[in-house]
N, C-alpha and C positions, 0 to 999 in steps of 0.2 A: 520052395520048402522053407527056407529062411523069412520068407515074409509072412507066411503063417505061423512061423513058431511066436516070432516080436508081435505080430495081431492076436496071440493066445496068451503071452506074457502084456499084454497089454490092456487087453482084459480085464486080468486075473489081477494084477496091482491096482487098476481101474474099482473094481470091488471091495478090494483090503483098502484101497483109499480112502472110499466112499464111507466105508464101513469105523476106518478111524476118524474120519471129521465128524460121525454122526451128534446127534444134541449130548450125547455127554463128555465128550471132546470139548464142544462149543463151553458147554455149563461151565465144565473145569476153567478152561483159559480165563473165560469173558469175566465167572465167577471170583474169579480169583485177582484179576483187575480190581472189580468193585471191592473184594474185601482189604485191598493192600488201599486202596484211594481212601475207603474211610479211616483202616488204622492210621494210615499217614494223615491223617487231616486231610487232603486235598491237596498233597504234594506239589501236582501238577500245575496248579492254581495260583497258591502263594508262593510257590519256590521256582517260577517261571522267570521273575526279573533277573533274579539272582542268576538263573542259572546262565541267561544271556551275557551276564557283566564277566561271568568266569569263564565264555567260553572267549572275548575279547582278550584276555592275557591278563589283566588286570591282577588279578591273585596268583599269579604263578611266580614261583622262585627259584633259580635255575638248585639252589643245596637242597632242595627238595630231594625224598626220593619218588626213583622210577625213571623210564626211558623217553618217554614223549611228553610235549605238553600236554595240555586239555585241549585243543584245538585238535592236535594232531590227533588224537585217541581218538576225537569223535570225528572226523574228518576218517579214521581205519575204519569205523565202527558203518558209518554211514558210504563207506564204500562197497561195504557187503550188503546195504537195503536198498541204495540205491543203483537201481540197476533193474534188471528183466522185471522186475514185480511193481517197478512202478508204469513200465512202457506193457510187456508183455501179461503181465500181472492183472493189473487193472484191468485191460481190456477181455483176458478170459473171463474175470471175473463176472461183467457187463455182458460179454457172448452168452455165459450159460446160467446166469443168475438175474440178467436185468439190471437192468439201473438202481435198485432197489440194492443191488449186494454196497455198492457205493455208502449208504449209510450206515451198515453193518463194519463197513471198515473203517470208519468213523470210530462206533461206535470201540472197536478193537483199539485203534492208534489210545483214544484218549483214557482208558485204564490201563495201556498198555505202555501209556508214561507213569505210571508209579511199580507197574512191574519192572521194567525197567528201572527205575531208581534203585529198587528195593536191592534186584539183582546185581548191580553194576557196588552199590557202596556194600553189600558184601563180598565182592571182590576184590575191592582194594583191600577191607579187612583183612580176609584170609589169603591173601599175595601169598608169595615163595620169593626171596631174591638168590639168585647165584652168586657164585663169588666174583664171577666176572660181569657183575653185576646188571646181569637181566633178572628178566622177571618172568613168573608165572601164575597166573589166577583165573580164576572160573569158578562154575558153579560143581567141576570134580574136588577143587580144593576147599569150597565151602561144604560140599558134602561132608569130606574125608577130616578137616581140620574144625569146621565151627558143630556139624553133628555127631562127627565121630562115625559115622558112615562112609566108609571106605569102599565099599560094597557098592554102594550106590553113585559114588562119584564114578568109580570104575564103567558104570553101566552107560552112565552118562558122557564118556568119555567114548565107548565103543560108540555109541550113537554120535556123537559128534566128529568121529572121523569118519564114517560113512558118509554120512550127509554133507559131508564138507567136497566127499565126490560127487554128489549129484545136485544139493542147494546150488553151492558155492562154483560149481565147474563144469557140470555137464548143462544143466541146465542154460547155463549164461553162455557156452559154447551154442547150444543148440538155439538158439533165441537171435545170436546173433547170425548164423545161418538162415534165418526165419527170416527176418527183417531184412536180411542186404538182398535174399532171392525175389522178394518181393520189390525193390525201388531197381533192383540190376537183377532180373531172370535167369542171365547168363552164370550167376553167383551160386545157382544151384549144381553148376556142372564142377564147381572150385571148392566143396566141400571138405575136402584133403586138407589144399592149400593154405584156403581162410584158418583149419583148423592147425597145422604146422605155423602160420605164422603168427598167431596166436599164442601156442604155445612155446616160441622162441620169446617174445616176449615178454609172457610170465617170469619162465626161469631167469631172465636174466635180470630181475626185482625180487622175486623170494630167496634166491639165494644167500640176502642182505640180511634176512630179520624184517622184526617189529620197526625199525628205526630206516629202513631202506621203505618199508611198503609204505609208513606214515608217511613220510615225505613228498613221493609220489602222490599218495592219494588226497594230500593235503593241497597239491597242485592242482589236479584232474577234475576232485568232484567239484570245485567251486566254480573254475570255468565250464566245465559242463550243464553244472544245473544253471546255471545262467543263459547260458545258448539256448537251453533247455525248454526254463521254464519262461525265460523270452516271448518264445516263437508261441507259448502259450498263454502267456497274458496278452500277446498281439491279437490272436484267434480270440479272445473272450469280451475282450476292447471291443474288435468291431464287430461280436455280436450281444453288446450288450442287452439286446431288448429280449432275446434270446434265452438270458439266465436266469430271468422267473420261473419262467416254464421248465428248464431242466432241473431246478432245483424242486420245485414240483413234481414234476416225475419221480425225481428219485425218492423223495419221501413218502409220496405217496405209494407208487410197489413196492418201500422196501414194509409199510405198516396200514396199507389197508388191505385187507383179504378180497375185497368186494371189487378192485380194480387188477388185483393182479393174479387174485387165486390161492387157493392155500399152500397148493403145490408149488407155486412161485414163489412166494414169500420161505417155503421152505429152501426151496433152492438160492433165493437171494440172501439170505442167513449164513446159510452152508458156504457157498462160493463167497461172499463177502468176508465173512470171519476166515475163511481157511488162506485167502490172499491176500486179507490184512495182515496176517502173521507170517506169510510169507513177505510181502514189502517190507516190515518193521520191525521183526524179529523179536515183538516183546515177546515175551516167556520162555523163549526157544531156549537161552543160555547161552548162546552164542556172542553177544556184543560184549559181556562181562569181559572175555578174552581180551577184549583188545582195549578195554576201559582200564585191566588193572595195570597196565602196564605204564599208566599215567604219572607225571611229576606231580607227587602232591602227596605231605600227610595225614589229609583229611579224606575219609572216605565217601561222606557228605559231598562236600565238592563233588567228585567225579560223578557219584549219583546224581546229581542236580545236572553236570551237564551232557552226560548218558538218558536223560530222560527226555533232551529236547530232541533225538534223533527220530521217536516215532512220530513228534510234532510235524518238523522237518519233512521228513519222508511221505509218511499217509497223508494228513490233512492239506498240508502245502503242496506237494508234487505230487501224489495221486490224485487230490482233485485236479485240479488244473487238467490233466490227461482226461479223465471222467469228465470232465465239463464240456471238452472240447471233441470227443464224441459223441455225448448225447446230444451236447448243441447241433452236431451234424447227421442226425438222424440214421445214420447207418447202425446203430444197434439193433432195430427192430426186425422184422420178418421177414424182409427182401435181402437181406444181408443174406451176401453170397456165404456156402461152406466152408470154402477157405478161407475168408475172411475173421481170424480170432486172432489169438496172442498179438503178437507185435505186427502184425500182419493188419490185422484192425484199423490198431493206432497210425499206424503209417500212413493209409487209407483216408483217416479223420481227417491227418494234417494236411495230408496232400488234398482234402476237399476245400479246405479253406486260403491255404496256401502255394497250391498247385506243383508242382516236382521239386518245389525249394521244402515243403512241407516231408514229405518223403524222404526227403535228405535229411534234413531234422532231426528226425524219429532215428533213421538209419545208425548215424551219424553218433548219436548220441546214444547209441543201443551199445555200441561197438564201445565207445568208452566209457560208461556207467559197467557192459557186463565186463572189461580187460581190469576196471578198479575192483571191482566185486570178486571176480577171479583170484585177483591177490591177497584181498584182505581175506577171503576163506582160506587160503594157503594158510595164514596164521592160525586161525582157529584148529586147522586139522594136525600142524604141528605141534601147536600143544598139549592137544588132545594123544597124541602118538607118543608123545616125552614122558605123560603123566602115564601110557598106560606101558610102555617099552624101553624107558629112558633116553637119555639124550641120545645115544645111538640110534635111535630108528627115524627122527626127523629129516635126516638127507635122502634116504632111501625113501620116506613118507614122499619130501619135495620133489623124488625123480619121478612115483608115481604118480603122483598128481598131476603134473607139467605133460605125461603124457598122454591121460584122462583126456585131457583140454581135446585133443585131435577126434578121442573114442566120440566125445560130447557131440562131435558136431554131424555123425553119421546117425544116433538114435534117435528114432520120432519123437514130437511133441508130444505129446501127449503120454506115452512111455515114461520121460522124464518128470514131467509134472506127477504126474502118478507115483512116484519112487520119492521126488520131492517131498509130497505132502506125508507119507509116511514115516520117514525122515524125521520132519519138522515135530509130529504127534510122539514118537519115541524120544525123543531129545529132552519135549517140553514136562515131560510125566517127572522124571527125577527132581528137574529144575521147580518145578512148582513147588512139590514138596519140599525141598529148602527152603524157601521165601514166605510157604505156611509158616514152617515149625520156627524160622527164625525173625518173623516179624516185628516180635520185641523187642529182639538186640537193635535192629534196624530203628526202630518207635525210639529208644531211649537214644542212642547216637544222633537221631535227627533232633531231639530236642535238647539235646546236648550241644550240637553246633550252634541250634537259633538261640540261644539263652548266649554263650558265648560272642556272637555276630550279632547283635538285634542290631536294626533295622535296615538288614540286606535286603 
C-alpha cells in the first residue's frame, strides 16, 4: 500500500515537473542569461581574468566588511553545485536526454555566468549586518530592500526553505545511497545507517554558521574535485582519439533534428537546461546567500568571483563526467534500466578504470553531496531568519539534520521530481529582480572598471 501511494506521488510530481521545465521555463532562464550577458557587455568574457586574481586573495583586506573571504564564499557557494548534479546530474541528464542535453548545459552554465554575477553583486549590495556582526543577503533582501517588494522576497524565501529540504538534503542523501549500493550492494540493506551517520555529521558543522561551513568546505571541495576530476582527465588522456567523436555526438543530437529526432532534441533541451540549473544554480538565487556574506566593500568583486562557479562547475566538471561516459558507450540502447543517476556514472568509470573507478565516483559522491548538504543548511537558514526571525534557525537546523536520514529512504526519482519544482519556484521571484534591477547592476559594474582599469 505504501509503495503504491510514493508510485502515485511520484507520478503526479513527475507531471508538475515536466510541466514546470516546459519551453517557457527554459525561455525565461536561458532568455534571461542572454539579456543580463548583453546588458553586461559580456561579463563573463572580459571579467573572467579578474575574477580569477580575486578569487587568489590578492584583493582581500582582512578591515573589510563581511565574514569570509572571496575564496571561502565561493568555495560555500560551489559546495552546494558541486555535488549530485555534476556525478548524478549529468548522467540523468544523458540517460533521458542523450548526449545532446550535455550542450544545452553548456549552453545554461555560460549565461548563467552573468546571471550569477548580476545576482551575487546585488547581494552584497542589499547585505543586512547584525550587530554581532554577521550577515544576511539574497535575492529576499534584494527584493524587500532594492525593489521594495517585500512580498516577493517573502515568497522567495518560502521557496528557498523548501528546496533547501530536497535540492540541498534529500536529494544528495538519496544520491549517495544510489551510488555506494551500486560499488557495495550490501549498502542497500544500510540505508538507516549511511543516513544517521550522515546526518551526525552535518550537525555537528551547521551548528557553527556561515564561518564553521566556509572553512570546511573550503577544505573538501578542492581535494575532492581534484581526486575528482583526476581520475577524469586520466579516463580522457587515454582515450584520446575517442573525443572527436563524443564531441560530435553530442552536438550533433543536441542541433540536428535529422539524427536525433524532434522528439529528442526536445527532450535533450528539456533535460539539459533543467540539470544545468540544477549543477550550477545560475538563476535559482540560491549562491547569493553565501556570496554576500563575503569580506569585501565592493559588490563587483564578489559578482565577478560568484560568476566563475557556474564555469567551475558545468563546463569544467560536468563535462569531464559527460565525456567520459559517452567515450564509454554505455549511454545508448543497451544501457541497462537501472543503470541512470550516479549509478551511470560509476559504471562509466568503473569501464575505464575498473573497481578503482567505482570508488572514484563512490567516494567522491559521498563528499561532494556531505559539502552540498552543508552549504544548503546555510541557505535554508537564512531563508527561515528572514521569514521567522533569528529564532526559528536552530529549530530550521534540527529539522533539516534530521531530513538528511528521511532523504535517504525516498526514491530517485521522487526526489528529482520535487527537486526540479523547487528549483522553477525559487527562480520566478529571482529573475524578476535581476530584470527590474539590471541597471543598478550596468552602472556599478562600470563604476568599478572606470575606477580599476586594466583589471
Amino acid at each position: 500500500m505504501t509503495t503504491d501511494w510514493i508510485d502515485r506521488l511520484t507520478e503526479t510530481t513527475g507531471q508538475i515537473a515536466s510541466a514546470a521545465w516546459g519551453m517557457p521555463s527554459i525561455v525565461l532562464l536561458v532568455g534571461t542569461g542572454i539579456y543580463l550577458t548583453l546588458r553586461m557587455r559580456f561579463i563573463q568574457f572580459r571579467g573572467f581574468r579578474h575574477g580569477l586574481a580575486l578569487i587568489t586573495g590578492r584583493y582581500d583586506h582582512l578591515a573589510d566588511p563581511g565574514e569570509v573571504t572571496h575564496f571561502q564564499a565561493l568555495s560555500t557557494a560551489l559546495s552546494a553545485t558541486i555535488g549530485t548534479g555534476n556525478i548524478a546530474g549529468v548522467a540523468t541528464a544523458i540517460a533521458f536526454g542523450g548526449p545532446g542535453a550535455v550542450f544545452w548545459m553548456w549552453i545554461t552554465a555560460l549565461v548563467g555566468m552573468a546571471t550569477k554575477y548580476t545576482s551575487c553583486t546585488l547581494a552584497l549590495k542589499f547585505r543586512q549586518f547584525h550587530p554581532d556582526g554577521s550577515v544576511s543577503g539574497g535575492p529576499m533582501y534584494t527584493l524587500a530592500e532594492g525593489l521594495g517588494l517585500r512580498w516577493l522576497g517573502i515568497l522567495f524565501a518560502l521557496f528557498a526553505l523548501i528546496a533547501s529540504f530536497g535540492i540541498g538534503n534529500m536529494v544528495q542523501a538519496n544520491s549517495v545511497v544510489d551510488g555506494l549500493t551500486y560499488i557495495v550492494p550490501a549498502a542497500g540493506q544500510y540505508k538507516l545507517v549511511i543516513g544517521v551517520v550522515i546526518a551526525i555529521l552535518v550537525g555537528l558543522v551547521i551548528i557553527g554558521g556561515i564561518r564553521r561551513i566556509a572553512r570546511i568546505a573550503s577544505r573538501i571541495i578542492p581535494l575532492m574535485a581534484l581526486l575528482y576530476c583526476g581520475a577524469a582527465l586520466w579516463i580522457l588522456v587515454t582515450n584520446l582519439e575517442k573525443l572527436p567523436s563524443a564531441f560530435a555526438t553530442i552536438f550533433e543530437l543536441a542541433l540536428n533534428p535529422w539524427a536525433a529526432g524532434g522528439g529528442a532534441i526536445g527532450a535533450a533541451i528539456q533535460y539539459g537546461v533543467a540539470r544545468g540549473v540544477f549543477s550550477n544554480e545560475a538563476g535559482l538565487g540560491s549562491a547569493p546567500m553565501a556570496h554576500a556574506a563575503a569580506r569585501t566593500g565592493e559588490p563587483v568583486r564578489e559578482g565577478l568571483v560568484a560568476m566563475m562557479g557556474p564555469f567551475i562547475d558545468t563546463i569544467v566538471i560536468c563535462t569531464m563526467t559527460a565525456l567520459v561516459i559517452v567515450v564509454s558507450g554505455l549511454w545508448g540502447e543497451a544501457r541497462p534500466e537501472a543503470l541512470k543517476g550516479a549509478a551511470l556514472s560509476a559504471h562509466a568509470f568503473q569501464a575505464h578504470l575498473g573497481v578503482a573507478g567505482s570508488w572514484v565516483v563512490g567516494i567522491g559522491l559521498v563528499f561532494f553531496a556531505y559539502s552540498t548538504i552543508i552549504a544548503w543548511s546555510y541557505y535554508g537558514d537564512r531563508s527561515a531568519e528572514f521569514l521567522f526571525g533569528p529564532g526559528a534557525v536552530l529549530p530550521y537546523r534540527i529539522i533539516y539534520t534530521v531530513l538528511v536520514v528521511v532523504g535517504a529512504y525516498v526514491p530517485l526519482n521522487l526526489v528529482w521530481n520535487l527537486a526540479d519544482i523547487a528549483n522553477i519556484l525559487m527562480a520566478a521571484p529571482n529573475l524578476i529582480s535581476l530584470v527590474l534591477l539590471a541597471g543598478l547592476v550596468k552602472r556599478l559594474t562600470d563604476d568599478y572598471f572606470q575606477r580599476h582599469p586594466g583589471v
